[in-house]
N, C-alpha and C positions, 0 to 999 in steps of 0.2 A: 500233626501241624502244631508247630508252636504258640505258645499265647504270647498276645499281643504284638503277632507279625504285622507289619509293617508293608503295605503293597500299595505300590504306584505303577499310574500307567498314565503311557501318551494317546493320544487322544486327536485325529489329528482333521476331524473333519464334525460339524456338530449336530447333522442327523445322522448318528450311529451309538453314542452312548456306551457302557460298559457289558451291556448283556445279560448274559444266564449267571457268569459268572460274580457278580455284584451282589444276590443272594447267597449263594453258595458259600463266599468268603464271609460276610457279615455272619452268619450262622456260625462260625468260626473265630470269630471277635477280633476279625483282622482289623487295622485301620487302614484307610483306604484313600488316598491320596491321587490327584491327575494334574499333570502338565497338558494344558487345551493348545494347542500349537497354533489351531485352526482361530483362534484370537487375538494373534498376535495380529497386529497392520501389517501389511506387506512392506511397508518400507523400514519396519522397523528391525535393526540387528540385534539379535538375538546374543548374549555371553554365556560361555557354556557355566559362569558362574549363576546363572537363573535358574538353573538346572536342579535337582532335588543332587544332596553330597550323596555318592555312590555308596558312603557307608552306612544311610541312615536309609536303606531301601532291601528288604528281605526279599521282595519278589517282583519285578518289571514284569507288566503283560502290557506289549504294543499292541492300540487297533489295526484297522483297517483305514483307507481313505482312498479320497480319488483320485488322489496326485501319485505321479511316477515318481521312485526313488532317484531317478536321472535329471531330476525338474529343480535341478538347486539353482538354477535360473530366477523363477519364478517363484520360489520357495526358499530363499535363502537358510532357513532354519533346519534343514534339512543335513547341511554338513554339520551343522555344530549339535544336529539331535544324532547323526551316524559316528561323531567324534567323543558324545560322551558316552554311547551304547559301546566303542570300543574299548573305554576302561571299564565299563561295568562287565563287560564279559572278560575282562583281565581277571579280574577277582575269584573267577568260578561262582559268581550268586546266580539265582534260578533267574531264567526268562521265558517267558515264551510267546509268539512272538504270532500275530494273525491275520492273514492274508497280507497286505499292508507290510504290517509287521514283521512276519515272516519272511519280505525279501530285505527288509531294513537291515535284519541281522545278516540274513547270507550277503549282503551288498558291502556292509558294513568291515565284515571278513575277507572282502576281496572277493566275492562270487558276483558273475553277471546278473543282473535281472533286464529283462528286455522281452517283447512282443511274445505272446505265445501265439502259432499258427493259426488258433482259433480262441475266439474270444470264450467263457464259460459266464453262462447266468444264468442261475437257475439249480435246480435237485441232482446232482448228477451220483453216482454209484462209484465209491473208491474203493480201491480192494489192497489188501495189506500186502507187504515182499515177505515172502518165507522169506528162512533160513541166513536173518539178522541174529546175532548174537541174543544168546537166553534172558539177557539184563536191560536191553532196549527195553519203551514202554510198550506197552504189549498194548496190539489192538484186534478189532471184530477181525474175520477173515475179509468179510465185505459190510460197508454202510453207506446210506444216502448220506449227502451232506450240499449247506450251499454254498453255491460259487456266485463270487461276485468280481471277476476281473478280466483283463487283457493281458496282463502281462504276466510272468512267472521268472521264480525264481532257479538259476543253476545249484546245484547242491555243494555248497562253501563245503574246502578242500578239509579233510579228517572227519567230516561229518559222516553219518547212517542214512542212508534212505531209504525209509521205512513205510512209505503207501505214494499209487499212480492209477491215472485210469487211462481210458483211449485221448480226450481230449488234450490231457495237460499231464504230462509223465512224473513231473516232481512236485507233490502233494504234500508230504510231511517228510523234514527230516529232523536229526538228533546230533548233539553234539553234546561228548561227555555224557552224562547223566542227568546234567543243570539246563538243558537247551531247547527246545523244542520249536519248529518251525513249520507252521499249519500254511497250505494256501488257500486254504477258506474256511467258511467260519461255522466255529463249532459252536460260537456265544451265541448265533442268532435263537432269538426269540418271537412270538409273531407281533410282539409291541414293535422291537428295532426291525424288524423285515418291513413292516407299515412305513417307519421312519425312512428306510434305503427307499421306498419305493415313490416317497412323498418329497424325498429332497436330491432324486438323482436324475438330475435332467437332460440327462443323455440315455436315459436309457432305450429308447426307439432305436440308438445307433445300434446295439448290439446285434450281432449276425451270426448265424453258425448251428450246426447241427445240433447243439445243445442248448440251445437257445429253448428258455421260457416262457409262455405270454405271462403276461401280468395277473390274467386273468388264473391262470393255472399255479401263479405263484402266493395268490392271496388264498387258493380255497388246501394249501397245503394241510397234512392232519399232521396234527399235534405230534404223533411219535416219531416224527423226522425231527423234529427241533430237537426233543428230548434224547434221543440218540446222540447227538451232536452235544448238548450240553453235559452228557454224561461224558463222553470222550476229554471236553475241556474239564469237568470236575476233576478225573482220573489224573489227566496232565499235570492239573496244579500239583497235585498230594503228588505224583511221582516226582516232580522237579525238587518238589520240597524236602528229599530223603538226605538232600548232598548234606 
């Protein structure tokens, strides 16, 4: 990892925060920079010259949020945050990209994101696709990890995809060797899991066989998180090789 990298992330809802990964990089002596979208006023239009210059940015990591990539209705900053993720991924610089984030760039690229058949909240078990190419980031055979969404993303066209479980088929994919695109989150920690669970006030709606209680999501153990943050650790240093 280079000294004095340089990493920004969007940020797009404000009980979720940066995660596991915010120690990890400062041990690192990254500086560390966010665009809070979720601050902007609704009526306010956003230029994509507000934006961080694509050159002065080593490493993009998108969060998560509760808005649909399709809600540029209600979210007008939503095109001009998918218009300037389209030159930053022109450059070939690292991204990657989580839950949220992850359909931001496959959307971004022209890939669908829309309903998945069942909703996921909660610990579910992803398991890796053999027989990806030897240079993909290489993951467990099988890991828990949490989900937190409705909708998923289609695998944007010349991309890898690299892990699926029964509820929701495309879990992670790869693009180039700069790209990585999680659908859930490997940053959670059990401070940010407290946060989703304290500021998401829909969550009663969820429904589905892999459905959580809240109850069984608060007494999670520790080595779920840690599995999951070690996954996101790996991603950065792999994306960081281009």
């Amino acid at each position: 990892m280079k000294p004095h990298l340089n990493v920004h992330y969007f940020q797009h809802i404000a009980g979720e925060g940066f995660g596991s990964c915010y120690e990890f990089l400062k041990q690192h002596h990254a500086k560390i920079t966010a665009t809070e979208f979720f601050a902007l006023p609704s009526e306010t239009a956003l230029e994509i010259e507000a934006l961080p210059q694509v050159e002065d940015v080593d490493l993009l990591i998108i969060m998560g949020g509760t808005m649909s990539v399709n809600d540029e209705a209600n979210y007008p900053w939503l095109k001009i945050e998918k218009r300037w993720l389209r030159r930053y991924l022109a450059t070939g610089k690292p991204v990657i990209g989580l839950c949220l984030g992850g359909q931001l760039i496959a959307n971004a690229l022209g890939a669908a994101v829309s309903c998945n058949h069942q909703e996921e909240l909660g610990w579910t078990t992803v398991y890796r696709i053999n027989n990806v190419p030897s240079s993909c980031f290489e993951l467990p055979e099988q890991f828990d990890v949490l989900q937190w969404h409705r909708e998923s993303f289609d695998i944007p066209k010349g991309a890898i995809h690299l892990a699926e479980n029964k509820v929701c088929r495309n879990q992670i994919y790869q693009i180039g060797n700069n790209v990585l695109g999680f659908q859930f989150h490997p940053e959670i920690t059990p401070e940010v899991l407290q946060l989703f669970l304290d500021n998401d006030e829909e969550l009663a709606l969820f429904d589905g066989e892999k459905i959580h209680r809240i109850d069984h999501l608060k007494q999670s153990v520790l080595q779920k998180f840690l599995q999951g943050n070690d996954i996101l650790n790996r991603a950065i240093e792999y994306v960081l090789r281009v």
